[in-house]
C-alpha positions in Angstrom: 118.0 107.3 81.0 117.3 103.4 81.3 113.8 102.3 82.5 112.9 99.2 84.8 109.7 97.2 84.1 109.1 97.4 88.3 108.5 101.0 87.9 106.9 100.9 84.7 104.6 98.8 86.7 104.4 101.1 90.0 103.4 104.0 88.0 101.2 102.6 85.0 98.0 103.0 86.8 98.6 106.1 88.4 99.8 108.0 85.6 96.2 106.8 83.2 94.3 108.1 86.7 96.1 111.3 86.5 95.7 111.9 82.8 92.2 110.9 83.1 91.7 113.4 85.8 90.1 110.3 88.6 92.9 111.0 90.9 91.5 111.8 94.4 92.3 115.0 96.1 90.7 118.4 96.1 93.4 120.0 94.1 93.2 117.2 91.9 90.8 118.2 89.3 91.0 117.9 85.9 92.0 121.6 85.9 95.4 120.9 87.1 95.6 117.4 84.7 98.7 118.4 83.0 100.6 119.5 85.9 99.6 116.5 87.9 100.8 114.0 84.9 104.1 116.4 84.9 104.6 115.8 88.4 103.7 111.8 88.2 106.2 111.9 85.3 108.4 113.0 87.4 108.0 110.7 89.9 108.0 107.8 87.4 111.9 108.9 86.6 113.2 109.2 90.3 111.9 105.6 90.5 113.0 104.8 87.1 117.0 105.9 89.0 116.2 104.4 91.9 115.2 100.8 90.6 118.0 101.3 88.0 120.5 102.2 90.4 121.6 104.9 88.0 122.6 107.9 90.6 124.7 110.1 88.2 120.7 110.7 86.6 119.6 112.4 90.4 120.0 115.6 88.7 117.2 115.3 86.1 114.8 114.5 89.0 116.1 116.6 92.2 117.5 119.8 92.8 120.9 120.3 94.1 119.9 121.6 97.2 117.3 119.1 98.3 116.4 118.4 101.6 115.5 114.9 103.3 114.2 114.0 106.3 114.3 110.4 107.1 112.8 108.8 110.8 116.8 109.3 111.7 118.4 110.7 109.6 118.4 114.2 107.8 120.8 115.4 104.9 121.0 118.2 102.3 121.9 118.5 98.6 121.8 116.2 95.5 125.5 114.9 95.9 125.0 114.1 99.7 121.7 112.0 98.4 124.2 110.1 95.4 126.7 109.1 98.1 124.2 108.0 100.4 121.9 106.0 97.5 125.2 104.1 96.3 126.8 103.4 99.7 123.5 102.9 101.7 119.8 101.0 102.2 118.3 101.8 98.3 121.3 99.3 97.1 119.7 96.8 99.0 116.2 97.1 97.2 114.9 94.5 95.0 111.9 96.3 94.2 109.7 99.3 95.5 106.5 101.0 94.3 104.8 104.4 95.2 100.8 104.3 95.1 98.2 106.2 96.6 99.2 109.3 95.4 97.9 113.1 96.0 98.9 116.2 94.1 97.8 119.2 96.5 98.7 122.8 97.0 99.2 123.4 93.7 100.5 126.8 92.2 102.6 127.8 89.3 105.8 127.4 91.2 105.2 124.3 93.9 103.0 121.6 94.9 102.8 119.0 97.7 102.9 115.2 96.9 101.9 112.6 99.5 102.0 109.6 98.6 102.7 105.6 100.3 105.5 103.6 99.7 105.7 99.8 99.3 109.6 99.0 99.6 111.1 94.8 99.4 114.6 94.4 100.5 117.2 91.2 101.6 118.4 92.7 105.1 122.3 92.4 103.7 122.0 93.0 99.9 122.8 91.3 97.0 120.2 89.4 97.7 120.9 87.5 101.3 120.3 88.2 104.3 116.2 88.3 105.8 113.8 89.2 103.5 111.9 92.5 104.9 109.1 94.7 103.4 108.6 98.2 104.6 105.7 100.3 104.6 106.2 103.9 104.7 104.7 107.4 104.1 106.3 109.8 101.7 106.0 113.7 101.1 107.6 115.5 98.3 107.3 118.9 98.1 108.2 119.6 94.2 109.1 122.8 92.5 109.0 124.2 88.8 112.3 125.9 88.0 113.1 126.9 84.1 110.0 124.9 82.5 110.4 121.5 84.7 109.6 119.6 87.9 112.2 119.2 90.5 111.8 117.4 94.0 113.2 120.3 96.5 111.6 118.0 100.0 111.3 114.6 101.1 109.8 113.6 104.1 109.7 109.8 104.9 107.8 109.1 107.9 108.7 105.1 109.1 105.8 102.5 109.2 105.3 99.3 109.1 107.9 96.4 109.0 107.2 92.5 108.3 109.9 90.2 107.8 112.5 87.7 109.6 113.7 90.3 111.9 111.3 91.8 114.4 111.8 95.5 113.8 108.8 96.7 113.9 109.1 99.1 117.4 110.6 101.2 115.0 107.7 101.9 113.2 106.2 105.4 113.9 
């Protein structure tokens, strides 16, 4: 799997706060430090494929049945997400970072992530278009299946939007 600098970046700080055990969050004490860093690492690879653009690699970091629930959109499955990532608004990224975030809920088996997301895109791609930055709030619920980390959930709820175009009564 290839790895951008952007998300080497995004995640640098959060995973030394996790390994640290500093994170915020109830559940985040430095009794559940390795599963937190598992669970950042596996949030440092989805962004690594998302900032890559490498798709096919989906299936290291979500399972095949996942569930997303986007401000209008919902959707089921890893292959649904693929066609949707290659066809759709994540080719259109230039860069993207997740901070903020909160392991909760934790158990042997599942955990809750919340976490913001700071998302730069050209409104037509390929780098044209107006310039827009999104604001947005993620949750991910993750699960541990045979000894690793899968994203099973993803809610985005829409926020805020600053650029050229005035979109931002769209924001919830």
């Amino acid at each position: 799997m290839h790895f951008s600098i952007k998300s080497l970046l995004g995640f640098s700080c959060l995973s030394l706060l996790a390994s640290t055990g500093l994170a915020a969050g109830n559940s985040q004490s430095s009794d559940n430090t390795e599963v937190i860093v598992e669970i950042y690492q596996l949030l440092h690879n989805y962004s690594h494929i998302l900032d890559g653009k490498t798709y096919s690699d989906l299936s290291y970091v979500l399972k095949e049945d996942a569930a997303f629930h986007l401000p209008t959109l919902n959707y089921t499955g890893r292959a649904t997400a693929e066609q949707r990532y290659e066809s759709e608004f994540l080719n259109k990224i230039t860069l993207h970072t997740t901070q903020n975030v909160i392991v909760q809920d934790i158990s042997a088996t599942t955990a809750t992530v919340l976490a913001d997301a700071v998302t730069t895109y050209f409104g037509q791609g390929n780098l044209t278009g107006d310039f827009v930055t999104t604001y947005s709030k993620l949750t991910y619920i993750v699960t541990k299946e045979n000894g690793s980390w899968m994203i099973s959930d993803t809610t985005v709820a829409a926020g805020s939007y600053y650029g050229n175009q005035d979109i931002s009564s769209t924001s919830a």
